[in-house]
C-alpha positions as CSV (number, residue, x, y, z in Angstrom):
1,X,-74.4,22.4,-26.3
2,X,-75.6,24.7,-23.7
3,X,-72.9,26.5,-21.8
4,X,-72.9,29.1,-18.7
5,X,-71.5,32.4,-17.6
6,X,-69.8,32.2,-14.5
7,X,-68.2,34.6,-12.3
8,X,-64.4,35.3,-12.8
9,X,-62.4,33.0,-10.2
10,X,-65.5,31.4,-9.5
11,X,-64.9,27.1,-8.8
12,X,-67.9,24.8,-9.6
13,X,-67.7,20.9,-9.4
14,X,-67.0,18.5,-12.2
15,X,-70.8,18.1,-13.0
16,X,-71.4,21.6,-13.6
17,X,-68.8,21.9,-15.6
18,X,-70.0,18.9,-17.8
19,X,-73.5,20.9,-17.8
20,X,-72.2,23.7,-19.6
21,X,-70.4,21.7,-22.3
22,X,-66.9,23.0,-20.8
23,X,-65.8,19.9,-19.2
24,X,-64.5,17.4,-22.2
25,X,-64.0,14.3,-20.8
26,X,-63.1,10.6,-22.1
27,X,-63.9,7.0,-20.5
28,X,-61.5,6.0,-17.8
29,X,-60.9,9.1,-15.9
30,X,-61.5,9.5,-12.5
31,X,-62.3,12.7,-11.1
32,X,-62.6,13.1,-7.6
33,X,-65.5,14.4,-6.1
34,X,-63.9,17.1,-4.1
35,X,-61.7,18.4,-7.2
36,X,-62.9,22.1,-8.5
37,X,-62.7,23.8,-11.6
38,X,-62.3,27.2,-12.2
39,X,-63.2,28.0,-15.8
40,X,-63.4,31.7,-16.2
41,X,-60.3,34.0,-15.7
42,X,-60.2,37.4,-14.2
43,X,-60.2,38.7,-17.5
44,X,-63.8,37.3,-17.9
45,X,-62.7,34.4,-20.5
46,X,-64.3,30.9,-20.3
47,X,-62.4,28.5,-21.2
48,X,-63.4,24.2,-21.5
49,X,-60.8,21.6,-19.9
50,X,-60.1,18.8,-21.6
51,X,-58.9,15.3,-19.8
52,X,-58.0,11.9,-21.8
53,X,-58.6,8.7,-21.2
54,X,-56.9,7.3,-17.9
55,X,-56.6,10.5,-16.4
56,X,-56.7,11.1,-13.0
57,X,-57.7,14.2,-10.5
58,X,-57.2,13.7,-6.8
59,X,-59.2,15.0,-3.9
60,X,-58.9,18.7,-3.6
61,X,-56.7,19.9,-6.6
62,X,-58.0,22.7,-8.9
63,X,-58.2,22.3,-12.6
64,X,-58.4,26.1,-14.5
65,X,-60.1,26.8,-17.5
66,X,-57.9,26.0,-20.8
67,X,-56.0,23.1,-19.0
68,X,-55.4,20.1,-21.1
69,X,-54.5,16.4,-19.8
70,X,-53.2,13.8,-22.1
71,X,-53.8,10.0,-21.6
72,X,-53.0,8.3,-18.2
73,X,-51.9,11.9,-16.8
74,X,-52.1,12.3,-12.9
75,X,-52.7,15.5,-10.8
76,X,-52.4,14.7,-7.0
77,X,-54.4,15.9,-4.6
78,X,-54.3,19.5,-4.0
79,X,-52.4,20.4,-6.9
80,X,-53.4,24.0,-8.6
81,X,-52.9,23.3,-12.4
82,X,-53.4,26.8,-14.8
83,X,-53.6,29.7,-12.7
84,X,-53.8,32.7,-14.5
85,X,-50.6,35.2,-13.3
86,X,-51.7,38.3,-11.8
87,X,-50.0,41.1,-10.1
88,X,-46.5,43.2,-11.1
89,X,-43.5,41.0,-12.5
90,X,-40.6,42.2,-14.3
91,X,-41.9,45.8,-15.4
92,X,-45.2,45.1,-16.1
93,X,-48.6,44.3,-14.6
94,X,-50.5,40.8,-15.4
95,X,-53.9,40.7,-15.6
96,X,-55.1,37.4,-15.0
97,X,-55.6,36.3,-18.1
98,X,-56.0,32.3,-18.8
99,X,-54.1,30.3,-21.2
100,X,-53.7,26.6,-22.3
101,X,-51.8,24.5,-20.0
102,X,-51.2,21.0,-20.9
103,X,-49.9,18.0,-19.1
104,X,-48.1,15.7,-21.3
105,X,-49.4,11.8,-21.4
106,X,-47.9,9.8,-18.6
107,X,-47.0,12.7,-16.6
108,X,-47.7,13.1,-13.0
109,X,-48.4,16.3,-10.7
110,X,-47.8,15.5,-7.0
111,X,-49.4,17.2,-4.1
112,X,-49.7,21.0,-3.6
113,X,-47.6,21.4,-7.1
114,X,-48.7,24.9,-8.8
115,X,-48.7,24.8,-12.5
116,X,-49.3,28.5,-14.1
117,X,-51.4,29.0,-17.3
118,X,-49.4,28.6,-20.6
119,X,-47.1,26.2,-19.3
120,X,-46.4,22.9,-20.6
121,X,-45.3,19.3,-18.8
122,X,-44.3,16.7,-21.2
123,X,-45.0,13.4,-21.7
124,X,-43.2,10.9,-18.4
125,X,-42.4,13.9,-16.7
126,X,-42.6,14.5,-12.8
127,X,-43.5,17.4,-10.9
128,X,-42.7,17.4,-7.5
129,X,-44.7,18.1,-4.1
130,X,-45.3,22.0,-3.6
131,X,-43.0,22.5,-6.6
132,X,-43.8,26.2,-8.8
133,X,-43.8,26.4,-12.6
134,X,-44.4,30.1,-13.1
135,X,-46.3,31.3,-16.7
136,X,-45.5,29.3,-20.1
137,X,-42.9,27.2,-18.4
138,X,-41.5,24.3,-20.8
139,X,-40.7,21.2,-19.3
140,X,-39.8,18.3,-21.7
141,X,-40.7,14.6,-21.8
142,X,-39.3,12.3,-19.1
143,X,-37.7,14.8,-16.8
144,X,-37.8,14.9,-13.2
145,X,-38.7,17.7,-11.0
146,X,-38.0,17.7,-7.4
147,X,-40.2,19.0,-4.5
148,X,-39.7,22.8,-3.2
149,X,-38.3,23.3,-6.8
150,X,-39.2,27.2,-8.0
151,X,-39.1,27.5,-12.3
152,X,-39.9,31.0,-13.1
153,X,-41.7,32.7,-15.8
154,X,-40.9,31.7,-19.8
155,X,-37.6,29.1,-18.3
156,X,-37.0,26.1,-21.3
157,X,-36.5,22.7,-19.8
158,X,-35.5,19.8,-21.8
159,X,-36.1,16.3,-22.2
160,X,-34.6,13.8,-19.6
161,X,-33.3,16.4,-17.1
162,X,-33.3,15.8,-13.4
163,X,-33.8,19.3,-10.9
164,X,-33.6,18.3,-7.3
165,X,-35.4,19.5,-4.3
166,X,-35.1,23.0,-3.1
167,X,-33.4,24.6,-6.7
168,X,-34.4,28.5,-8.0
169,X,-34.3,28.4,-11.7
170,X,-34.8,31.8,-12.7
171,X,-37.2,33.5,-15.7
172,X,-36.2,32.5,-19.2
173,X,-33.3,30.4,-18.1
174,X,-32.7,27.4,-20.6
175,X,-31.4,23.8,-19.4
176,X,-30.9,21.9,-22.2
177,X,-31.5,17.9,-22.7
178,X,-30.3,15.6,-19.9
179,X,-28.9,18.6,-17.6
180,X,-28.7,17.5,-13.8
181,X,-28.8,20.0,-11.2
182,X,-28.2,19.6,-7.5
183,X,-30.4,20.2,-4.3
184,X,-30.4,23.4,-3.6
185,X,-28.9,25.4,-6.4
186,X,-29.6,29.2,-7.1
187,X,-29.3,31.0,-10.8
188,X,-29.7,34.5,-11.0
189,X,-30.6,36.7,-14.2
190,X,-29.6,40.4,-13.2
191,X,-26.6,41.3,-12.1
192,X,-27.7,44.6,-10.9
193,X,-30.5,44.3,-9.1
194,X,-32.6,46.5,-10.8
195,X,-36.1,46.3,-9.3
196,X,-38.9,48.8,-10.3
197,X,-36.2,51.7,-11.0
198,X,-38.0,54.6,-11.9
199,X,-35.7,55.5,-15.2
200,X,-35.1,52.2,-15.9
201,X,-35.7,48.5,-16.2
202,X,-34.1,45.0,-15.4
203,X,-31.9,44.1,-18.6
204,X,-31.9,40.0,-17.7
205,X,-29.4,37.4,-18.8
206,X,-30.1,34.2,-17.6
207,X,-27.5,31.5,-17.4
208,X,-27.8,28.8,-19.8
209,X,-27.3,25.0,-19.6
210,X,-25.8,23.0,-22.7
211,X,-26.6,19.4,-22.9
212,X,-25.5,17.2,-20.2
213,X,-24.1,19.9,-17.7
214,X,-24.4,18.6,-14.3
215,X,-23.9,21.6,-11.7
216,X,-23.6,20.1,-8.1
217,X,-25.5,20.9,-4.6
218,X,-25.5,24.7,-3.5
219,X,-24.0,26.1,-6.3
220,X,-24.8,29.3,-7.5
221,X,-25.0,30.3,-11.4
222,X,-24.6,34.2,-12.2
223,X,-26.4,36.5,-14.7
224,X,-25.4,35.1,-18.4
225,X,-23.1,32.1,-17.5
226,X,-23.1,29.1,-19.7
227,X,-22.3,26.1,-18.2
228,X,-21.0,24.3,-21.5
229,X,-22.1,20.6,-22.5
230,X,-21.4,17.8,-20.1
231,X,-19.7,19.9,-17.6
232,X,-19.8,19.4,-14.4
233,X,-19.6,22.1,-11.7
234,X,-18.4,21.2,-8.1
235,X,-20.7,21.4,-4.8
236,X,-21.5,24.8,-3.2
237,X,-19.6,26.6,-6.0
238,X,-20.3,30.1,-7.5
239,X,-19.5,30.5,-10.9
240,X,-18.9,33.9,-12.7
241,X,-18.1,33.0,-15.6
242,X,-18.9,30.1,-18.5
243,X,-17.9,26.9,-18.4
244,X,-16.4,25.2,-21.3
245,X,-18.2,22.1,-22.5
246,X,-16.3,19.0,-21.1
247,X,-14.8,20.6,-18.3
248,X,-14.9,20.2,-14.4
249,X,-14.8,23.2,-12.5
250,X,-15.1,24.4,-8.7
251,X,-14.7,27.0,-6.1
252,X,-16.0,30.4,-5.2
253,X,-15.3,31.8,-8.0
254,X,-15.3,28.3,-9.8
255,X,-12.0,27.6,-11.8
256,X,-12.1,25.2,-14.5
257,X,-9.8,22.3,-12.9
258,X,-9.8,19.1,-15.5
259,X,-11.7,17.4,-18.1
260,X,-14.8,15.5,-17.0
261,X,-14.7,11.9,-17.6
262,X,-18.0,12.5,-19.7
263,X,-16.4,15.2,-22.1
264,X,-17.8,14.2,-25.6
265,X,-20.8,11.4,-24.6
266,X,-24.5,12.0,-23.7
């Protein structure tokens, strides 16, 4: 097995990947011919790309070294799956470096979705158009992510949960299995707004989400709130503080108000 140097950031064609022994394919895939692949990082690192059998890469998209597709997975045209993170974030500067990305068997990346190195897509799950899944994102199997959703750096999401079009989930939140979140709803993981301070860093919190919380439409989730298991947090609310598991709460600041009639299932 022969393979090349290329250039850092440099795209070549599905052929020329296959040249260079970088590009490990199985029967069934189909690969467009306008899809590039870019399989050195800016740190100089080549890395191969692996697609199983049934896969699917539409017109367009870009495949990055280190990116791995289970069987029958789909990546829409236009889609940017395992960009290497560059620039300043959180205190520190990001080099470009690559990392394996995989997309889980089943799962399907629609059009203009951007997929950073490290992260991981189960197995059933949805991305959504022009969606973001900042660095070593964990998404679980079966979930469902809307389009316009943003999932920053190192966030945890479980199996079976549903995000809907237009949500921030900030870096390192966790949402547990089977959370639901509403269009449009913000979390925020600094209650200070700390933002390259010269004596001092961000200390983050993010808010956490217990099994089965459902948090409705334009809510917003403060620095270190829990929203407890199957509650379920009223429309356009902003809560301050946690949520007990079972509960229903509301209101800016949200009050816990009853039990929700699915305290104790999921």
């Amino acid at each position: 097995m022969t393979t090349h140097r290329f250039t850092p950031g440099a795209t070549v064609s599905a052929a020329e990947l296959s040249r260079s022994g970088l590009l490990l394919a199985s029967e069934r895939t189909h690969i467009s011919p306008y899809a590039v692949f870019v399989p050195t990082d800016e740190c100089g690192m080549v890395r191969a790309v692996e697609i199983g059998p049934g896969c699917s890469i539409g017109a367009y998209a870009v495949i990055c070294g280190g990116t791995v597709l289970r069987e029958n997975a789909r990546i829409d045209e236009h889609a940017l799956v395992g960009t290497p993170e560059r620039g300043y974030a959180i205190g520190q500067v990001y080099p470009g470096a690559g990392a394996s990305t995989v997309i889980g068997g089943e799962a399907v990346v629609r059009a203009g979705a951007v997929i950073y190195a490290g992260a991981e897509v189960g197995d059933g799950t949805v991305v959504g158009h022009y969606t973001l899944l900042r660095s070593f994102v964990i998404v679980g199997e079966g979930s469902q992510l809307g389009h316009h959703l943003t999932v920053e750096r190192a966030s945890s999401i479980g199996a079976q949960v549903r995000c809907s079009p237009g949500s921030h989930i900030t870096s390192s939140c966790v949402l547990a299995d089977r959370v639901f979140l509403g269009a449009g709803v913000r979390t925020v993981n600094d209650r200070e707004l700390t933002w390259r301070h010269p004596d001092r860093g961000p200390e983050l919190m993010p808010p956490r989400f217990a099994r089965g919380a459902r948090v409705g439409s334009g809510s917003v989730i403060l620095a270190g709130v829990t929203i407890g298991q199957n509650a379920l947090v009223g429309a356009g609310s902003v809560v301050t503080r946690d949520i007990p598991a079972g509960s229903v709460a509301y209101g800016v600041p949200a009050r816990v108000r009853r039990l929700s009639a699915l305290a104790g299932t999921l």
